[in-house]
C-alpha positions as CSV (number, residue, x, y, z in Angstrom):
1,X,0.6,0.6,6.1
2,X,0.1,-3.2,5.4
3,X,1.9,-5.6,6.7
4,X,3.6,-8.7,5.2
5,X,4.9,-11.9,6.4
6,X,7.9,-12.8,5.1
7,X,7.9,-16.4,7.2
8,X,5.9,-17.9,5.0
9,X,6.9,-21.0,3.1
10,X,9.2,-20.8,0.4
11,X,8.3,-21.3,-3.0
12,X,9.3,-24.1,-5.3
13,X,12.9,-23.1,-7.3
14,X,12.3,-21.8,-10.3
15,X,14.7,-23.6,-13.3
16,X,17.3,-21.5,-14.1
17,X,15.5,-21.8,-18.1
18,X,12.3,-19.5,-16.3
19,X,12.1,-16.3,-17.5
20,X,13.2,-13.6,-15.2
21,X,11.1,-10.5,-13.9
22,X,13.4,-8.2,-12.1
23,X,10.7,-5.9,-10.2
24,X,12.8,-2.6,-9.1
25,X,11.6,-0.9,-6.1
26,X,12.8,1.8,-3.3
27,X,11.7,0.2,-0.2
28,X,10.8,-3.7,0.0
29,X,10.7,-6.4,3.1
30,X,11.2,-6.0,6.1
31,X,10.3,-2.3,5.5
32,X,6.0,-2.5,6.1
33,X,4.2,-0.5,4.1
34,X,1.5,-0.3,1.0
35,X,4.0,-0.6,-1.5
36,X,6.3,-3.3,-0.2
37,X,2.9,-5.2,0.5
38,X,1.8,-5.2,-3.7
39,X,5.2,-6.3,-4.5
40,X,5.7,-9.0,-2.3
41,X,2.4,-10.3,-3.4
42,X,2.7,-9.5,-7.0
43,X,6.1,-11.3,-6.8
44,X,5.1,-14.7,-5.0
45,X,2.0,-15.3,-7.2
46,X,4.5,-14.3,-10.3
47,X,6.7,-17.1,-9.1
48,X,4.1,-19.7,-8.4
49,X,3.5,-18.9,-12.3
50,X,6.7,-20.3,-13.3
51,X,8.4,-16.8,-13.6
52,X,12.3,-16.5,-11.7
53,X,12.1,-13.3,-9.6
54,X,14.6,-10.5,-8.6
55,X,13.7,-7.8,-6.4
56,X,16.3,-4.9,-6.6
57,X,15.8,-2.4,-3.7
58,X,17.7,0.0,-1.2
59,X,19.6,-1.3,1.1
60,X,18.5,0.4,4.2
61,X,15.3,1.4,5.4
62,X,14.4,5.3,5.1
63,X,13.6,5.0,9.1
64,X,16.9,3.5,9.6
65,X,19.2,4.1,6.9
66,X,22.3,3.6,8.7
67,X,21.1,0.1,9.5
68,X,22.4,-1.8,6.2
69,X,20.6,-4.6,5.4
70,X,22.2,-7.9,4.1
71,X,23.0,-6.9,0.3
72,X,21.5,-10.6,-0.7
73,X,18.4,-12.8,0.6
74,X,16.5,-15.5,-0.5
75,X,12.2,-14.7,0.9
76,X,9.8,-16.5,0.0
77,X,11.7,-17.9,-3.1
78,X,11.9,-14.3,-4.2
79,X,15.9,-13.0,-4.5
80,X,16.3,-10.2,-3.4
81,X,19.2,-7.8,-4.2
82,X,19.7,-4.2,-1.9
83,X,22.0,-2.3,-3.5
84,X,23.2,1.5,-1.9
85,X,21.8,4.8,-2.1
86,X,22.3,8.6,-1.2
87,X,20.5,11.5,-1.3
88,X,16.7,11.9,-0.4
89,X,14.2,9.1,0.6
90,X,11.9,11.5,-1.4
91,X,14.0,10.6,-4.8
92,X,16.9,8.1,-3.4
93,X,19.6,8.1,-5.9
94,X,21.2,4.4,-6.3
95,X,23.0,3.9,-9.8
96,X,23.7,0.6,-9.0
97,X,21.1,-0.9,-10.5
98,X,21.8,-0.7,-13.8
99,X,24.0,-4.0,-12.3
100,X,21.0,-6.1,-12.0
101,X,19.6,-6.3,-14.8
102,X,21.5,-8.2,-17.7
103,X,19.8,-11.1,-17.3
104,X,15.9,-9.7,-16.6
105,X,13.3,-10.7,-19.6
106,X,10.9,-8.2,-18.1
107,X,12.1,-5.5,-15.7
108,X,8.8,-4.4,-13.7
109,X,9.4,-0.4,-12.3
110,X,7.1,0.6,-9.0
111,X,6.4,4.1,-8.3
112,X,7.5,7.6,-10.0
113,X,11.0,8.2,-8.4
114,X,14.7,7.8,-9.3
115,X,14.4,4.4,-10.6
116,X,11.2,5.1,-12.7
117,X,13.8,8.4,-14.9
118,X,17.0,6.7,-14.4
119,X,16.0,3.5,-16.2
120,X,14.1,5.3,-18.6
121,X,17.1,7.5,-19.6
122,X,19.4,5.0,-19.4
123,X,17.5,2.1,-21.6
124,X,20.2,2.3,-24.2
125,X,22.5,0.9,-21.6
126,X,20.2,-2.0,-20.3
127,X,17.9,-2.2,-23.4
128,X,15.3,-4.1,-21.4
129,X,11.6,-3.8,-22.1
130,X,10.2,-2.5,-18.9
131,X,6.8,-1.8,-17.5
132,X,5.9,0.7,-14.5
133,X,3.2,0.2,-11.5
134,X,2.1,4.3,-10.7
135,X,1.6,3.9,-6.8
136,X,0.3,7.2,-6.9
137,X,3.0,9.1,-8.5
138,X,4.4,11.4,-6.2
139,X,1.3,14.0,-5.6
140,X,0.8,11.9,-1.6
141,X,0.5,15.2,-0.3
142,X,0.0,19.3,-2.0
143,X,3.6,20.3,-0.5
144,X,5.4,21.7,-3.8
145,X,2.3,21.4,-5.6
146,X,3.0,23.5,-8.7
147,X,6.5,22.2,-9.1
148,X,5.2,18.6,-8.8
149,X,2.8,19.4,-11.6
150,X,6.0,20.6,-13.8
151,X,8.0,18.1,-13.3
152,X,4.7,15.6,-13.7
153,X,4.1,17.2,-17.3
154,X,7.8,17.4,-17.8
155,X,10.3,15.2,-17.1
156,X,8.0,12.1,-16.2
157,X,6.0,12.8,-19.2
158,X,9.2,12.0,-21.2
159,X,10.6,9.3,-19.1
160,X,7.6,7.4,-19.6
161,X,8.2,6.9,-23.3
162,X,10.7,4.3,-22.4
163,X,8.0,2.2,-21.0
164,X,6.0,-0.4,-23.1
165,X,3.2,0.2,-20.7
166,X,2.2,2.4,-17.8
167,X,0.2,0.7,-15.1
168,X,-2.4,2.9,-12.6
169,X,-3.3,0.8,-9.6
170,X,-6.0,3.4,-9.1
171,X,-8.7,5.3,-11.1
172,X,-7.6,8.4,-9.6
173,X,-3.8,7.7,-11.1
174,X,-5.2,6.4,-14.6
175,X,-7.3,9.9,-14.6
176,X,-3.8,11.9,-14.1
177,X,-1.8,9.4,-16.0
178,X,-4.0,9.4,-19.0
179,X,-3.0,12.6,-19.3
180,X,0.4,12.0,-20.7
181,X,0.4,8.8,-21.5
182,X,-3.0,8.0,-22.9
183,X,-3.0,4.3,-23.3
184,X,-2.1,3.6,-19.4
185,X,-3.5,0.5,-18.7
186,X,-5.9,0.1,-15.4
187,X,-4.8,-3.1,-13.1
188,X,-6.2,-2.2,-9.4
189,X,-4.0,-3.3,-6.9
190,X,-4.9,-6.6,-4.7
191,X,-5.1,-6.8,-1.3
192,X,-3.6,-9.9,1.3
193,X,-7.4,-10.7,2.3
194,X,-6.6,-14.1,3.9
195,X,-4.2,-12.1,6.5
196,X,-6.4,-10.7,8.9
197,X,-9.4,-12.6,7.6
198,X,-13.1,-12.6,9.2
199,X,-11.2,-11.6,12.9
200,X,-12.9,-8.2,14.0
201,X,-15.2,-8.5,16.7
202,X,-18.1,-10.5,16.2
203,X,-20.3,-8.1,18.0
204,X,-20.5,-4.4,17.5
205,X,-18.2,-2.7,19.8
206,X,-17.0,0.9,20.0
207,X,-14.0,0.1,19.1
208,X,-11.6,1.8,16.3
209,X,-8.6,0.8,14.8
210,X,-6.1,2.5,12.6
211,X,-3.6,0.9,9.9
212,X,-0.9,2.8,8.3
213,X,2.7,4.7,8.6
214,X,3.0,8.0,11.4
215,X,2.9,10.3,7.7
216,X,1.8,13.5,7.9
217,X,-0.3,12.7,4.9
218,X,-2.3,10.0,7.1
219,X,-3.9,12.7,9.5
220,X,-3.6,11.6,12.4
221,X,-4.1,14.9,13.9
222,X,-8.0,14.3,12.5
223,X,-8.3,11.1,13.6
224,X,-7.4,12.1,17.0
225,X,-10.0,15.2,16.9
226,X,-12.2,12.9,16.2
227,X,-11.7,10.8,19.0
228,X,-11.6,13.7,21.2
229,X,-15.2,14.4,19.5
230,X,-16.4,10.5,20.6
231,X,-14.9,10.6,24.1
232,X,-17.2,13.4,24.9
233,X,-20.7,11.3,23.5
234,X,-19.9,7.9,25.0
235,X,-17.0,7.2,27.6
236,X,-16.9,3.4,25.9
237,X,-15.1,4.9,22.5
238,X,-11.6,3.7,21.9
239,X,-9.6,4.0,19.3
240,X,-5.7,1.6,18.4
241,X,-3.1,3.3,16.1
242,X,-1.1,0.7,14.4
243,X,1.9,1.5,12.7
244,X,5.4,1.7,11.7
245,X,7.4,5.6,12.1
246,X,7.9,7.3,9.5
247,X,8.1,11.1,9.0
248,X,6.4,11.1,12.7
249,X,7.6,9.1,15.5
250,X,6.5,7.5,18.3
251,X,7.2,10.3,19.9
252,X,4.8,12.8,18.0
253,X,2.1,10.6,18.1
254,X,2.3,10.3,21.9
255,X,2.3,13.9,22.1
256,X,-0.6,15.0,20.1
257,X,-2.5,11.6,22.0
258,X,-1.8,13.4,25.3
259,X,-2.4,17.1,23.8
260,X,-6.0,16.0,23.6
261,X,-6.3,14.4,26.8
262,X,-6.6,11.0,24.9
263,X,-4.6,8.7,27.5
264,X,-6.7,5.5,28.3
265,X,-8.7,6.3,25.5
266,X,-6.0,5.6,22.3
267,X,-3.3,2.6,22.5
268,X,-0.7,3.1,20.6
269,X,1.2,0.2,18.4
270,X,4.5,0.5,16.8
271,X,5.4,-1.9,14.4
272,X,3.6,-5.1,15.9
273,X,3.6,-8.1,13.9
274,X,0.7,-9.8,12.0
275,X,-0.2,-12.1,15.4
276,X,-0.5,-8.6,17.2
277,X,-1.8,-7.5,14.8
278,X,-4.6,-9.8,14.6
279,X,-5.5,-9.9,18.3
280,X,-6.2,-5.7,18.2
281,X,-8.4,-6.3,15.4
282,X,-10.1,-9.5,17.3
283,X,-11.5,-6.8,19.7
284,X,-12.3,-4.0,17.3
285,X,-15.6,-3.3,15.3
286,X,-14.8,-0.1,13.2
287,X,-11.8,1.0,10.9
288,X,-11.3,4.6,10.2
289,X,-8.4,6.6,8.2
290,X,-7.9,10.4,8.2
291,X,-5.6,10.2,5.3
292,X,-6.0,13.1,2.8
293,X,-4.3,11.1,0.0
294,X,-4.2,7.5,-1.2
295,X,-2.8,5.9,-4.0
296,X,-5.4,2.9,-4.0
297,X,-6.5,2.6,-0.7
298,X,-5.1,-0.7,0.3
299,X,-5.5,-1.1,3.9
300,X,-9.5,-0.4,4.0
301,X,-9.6,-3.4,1.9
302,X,-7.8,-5.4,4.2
303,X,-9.5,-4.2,7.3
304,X,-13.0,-4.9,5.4
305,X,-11.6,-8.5,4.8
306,X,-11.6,-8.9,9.1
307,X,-14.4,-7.8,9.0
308,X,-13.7,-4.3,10.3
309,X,-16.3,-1.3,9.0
310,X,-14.3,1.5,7.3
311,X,-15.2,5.0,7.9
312,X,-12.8,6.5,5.7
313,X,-12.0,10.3,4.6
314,X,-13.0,11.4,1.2
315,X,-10.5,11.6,-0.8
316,X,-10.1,10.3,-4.6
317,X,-9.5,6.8,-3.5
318,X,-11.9,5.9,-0.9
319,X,-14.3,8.0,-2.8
320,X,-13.9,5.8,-5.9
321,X,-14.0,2.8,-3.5
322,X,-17.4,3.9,-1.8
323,X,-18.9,4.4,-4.8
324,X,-18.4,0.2,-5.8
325,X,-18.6,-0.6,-2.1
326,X,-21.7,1.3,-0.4
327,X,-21.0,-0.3,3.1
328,X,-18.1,2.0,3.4
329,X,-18.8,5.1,4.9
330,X,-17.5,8.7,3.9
331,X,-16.8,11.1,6.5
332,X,-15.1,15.0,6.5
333,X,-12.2,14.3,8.8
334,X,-11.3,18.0,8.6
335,X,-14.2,18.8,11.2
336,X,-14.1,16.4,14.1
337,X,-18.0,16.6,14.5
338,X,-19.3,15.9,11.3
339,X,-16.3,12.8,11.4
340,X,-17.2,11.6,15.0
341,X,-21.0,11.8,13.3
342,X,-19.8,9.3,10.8
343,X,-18.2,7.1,13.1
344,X,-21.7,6.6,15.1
345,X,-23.7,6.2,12.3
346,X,-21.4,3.2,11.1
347,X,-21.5,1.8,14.7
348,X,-24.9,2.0,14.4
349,X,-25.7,-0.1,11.0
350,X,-23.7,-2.5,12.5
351,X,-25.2,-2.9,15.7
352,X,-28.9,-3.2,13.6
353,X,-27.2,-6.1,11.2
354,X,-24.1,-7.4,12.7
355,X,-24.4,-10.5,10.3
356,X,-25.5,-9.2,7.3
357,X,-23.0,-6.3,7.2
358,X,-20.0,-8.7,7.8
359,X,-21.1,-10.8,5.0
360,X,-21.3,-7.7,3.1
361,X,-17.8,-6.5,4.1
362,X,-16.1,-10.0,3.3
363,X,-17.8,-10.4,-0.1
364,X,-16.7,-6.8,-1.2
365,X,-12.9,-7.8,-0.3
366,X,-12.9,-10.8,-2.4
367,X,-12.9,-9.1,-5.2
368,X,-9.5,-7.9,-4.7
369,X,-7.5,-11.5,-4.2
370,X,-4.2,-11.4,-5.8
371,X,-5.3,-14.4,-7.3
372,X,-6.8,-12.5,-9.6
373,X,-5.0,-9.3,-9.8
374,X,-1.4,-11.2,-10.7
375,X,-3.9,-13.5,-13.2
376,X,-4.0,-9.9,-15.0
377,X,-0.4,-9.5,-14.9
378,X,0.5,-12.4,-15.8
379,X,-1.4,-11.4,-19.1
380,X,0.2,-8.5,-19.1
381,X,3.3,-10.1,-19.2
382,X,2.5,-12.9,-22.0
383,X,1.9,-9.8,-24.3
384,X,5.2,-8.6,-23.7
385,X,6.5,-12.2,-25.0
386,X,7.1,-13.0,-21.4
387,X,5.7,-16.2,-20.7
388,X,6.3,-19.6,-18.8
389,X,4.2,-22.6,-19.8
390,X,2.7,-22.3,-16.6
391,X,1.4,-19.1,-17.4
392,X,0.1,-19.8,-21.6
């Protein structure tokens, strides 16, 4: 999970002459998450371009979804449209959006779901040139494995020739993509760096925090075997969860915190806001995720960008950030020894070179400004024939 403010200042009005970029998504603001995050940023930066900018999302949140939200809103300069759905939040049926998009130069699709086929079947009803963001497809965890890779080979193999390109945020989804669409085009996700920016501790403390949605996906069941692992090496370890419910509640987490005899030693967090946010991370020295899948492996960034040390699991996205970004350790989350192992070796670095490690750490995160990852876009979209004078 990443969080985004959506208090910010509003942008500049865009003249009703500015080309339009309608960006279709499921879930968007005030829903907090690694998705909403990229598209809120994407679409600021794309407005302070000179682009006009429609978001067209669901009108509920999947944790709420008999909460409707207002059907029209103004964030940021951003408009935002929330139209309704049925079905599964898994592949949330909403027809309506076919409504939206008369007037879009450039509509901009994000993830593999119902909006990714249904706009790419029903292009001769719109006839919009459209692009598509992966996200990670829809492989975020093995269940249904085999029909997933059907389906992958199948159905989104076909939808995606409605696309004039296919965007991977990630190597691991321009590996898979490439697959059946060989000339997807590579654009790595930014990251909100200036959010949470050189906060963490400024002394090594055995400390942990965790950033990201109660999934089932995000391990937290490892995490929390690994902390059982710590508590029994040094009584200091301590370790925050911060996050928004998803398909685990409060409720679940608590649990499995007091199955392990983890009271006193884990604080729990549900949905805090960025100020909170900030103040947990203000005593923290280390960040850690258990999660077995990523699609780009957003919130590391962000937590290197405080200042925080990742010790992260390996899979395909923190492996393929570790390997650019050798501060970053790689632990086995799966066995709570060799993780807790990890976790003590990063404490220690740090404790050698507190300085030299944060430099290290707030260097690496630069990299990933949206400053320069909506620069790319923005090219991306002049070669569509989408431009603003701003942006040529």
């Amino acid at each position: 999970m990443v969080i985004v403010e959506a208090d910010r200042m509003r942008e500049r009005p865009q003249p009703e002459t500015a080309p339009l970029i309608v960006h279709v998504v499921r879930q968007f603001l005030p829903n907090r998450g690694g998705l909403e995050d990229v598209v809120a940023n994407l679409a600021r930066q794309t407005v302070r371009h000179g682009y006009r900018v429609r978001v067209v999302t669901l009108d509920s949140l999947f944790t709420a979804p008999d909460d409707k939200l207002p059907p029209r809103e103004d964030i940021d300069g951003i408009e935002v449209v929330r139209i309704p759905w049925s079905g599964s939040s898994r592949y949330p049926l909403a027809p309506k959006v076919f409504g939206h998009l008369a007037d879009a130069d450039l509509v901009h699709v994000h993830a593999i779901d119902f909006f990714f086929d249904a706009l790419a079947w029903g292009r001769l009803l719109h006839r919009k040139p459209m692009i598509v963001t992966t996200h990670g497809g829809f492989f975020h965890t093995r269940k249904y494995a085999a029909i997933k890779k059907i389906w992958f080979r199948t159905l989104t193999r076909a939808s995606a020739l409605a696309y004039r390109r296919v965007v991977c945020c990630s190597a691991s989804d321009l590996k898979q993509f490439s697959e059946i669409v060989p000339d997807s085009l590579l654009i790595e996700n930014g990251a909100d760096i200036g959010k949470f920016a050189d906060t963490a501790s400024r002394r090594a403390r055995r400390r942990i925090v965790t950033i990201g949605r109660f999934s089932v996906n995000k391990r937290l069941d490892h995490l929390l075997d690994a902390m059982a692992e710590l508590k029994t090496r040094n009584a200091e370890w301590h370790l925050d969860i911060v996050g928004a419910e998803s398909d685990q509640n409060r409720a679940d987490v608590e649990a499995a915190i007091e199955g392990r005899d983890l009271s006193g030693r884990v604080t729990l967090h549900v949905s805090p806001d960025n100020a909170a946010i900030r103040r947990i991370i203000a005593d923290a020295s280390l960040f850690a995720s258990a999660s077995e899948y990523e699609g780009f492996g957003l919130v590391a960034l962000e937590a290197m960008s405080a200042g925080l040390l990742p010790v992260l699991n390996a899979n395909d996205a923190f492996t393929t950030l570790a390997g650019r970004h050798p501060v970053i350790t790689l632990a086995d989350f799966t066995n709570p020894e060799t993780a807790a192992t990890g976790i003590e070796a990063a404490y220690q670095t740090l404790a050698r070179q507190p300085d030299a490690v944060r430099a290290g750490l707030l260097d690496a995160a630069r990299g990933y400004s949206w400053d320069i990852v909506a620069g790319r876009y923005i090219d991306l979209y002049r070669s569509l024939n989408v431009a603003t004078a701003d942006s040529i």
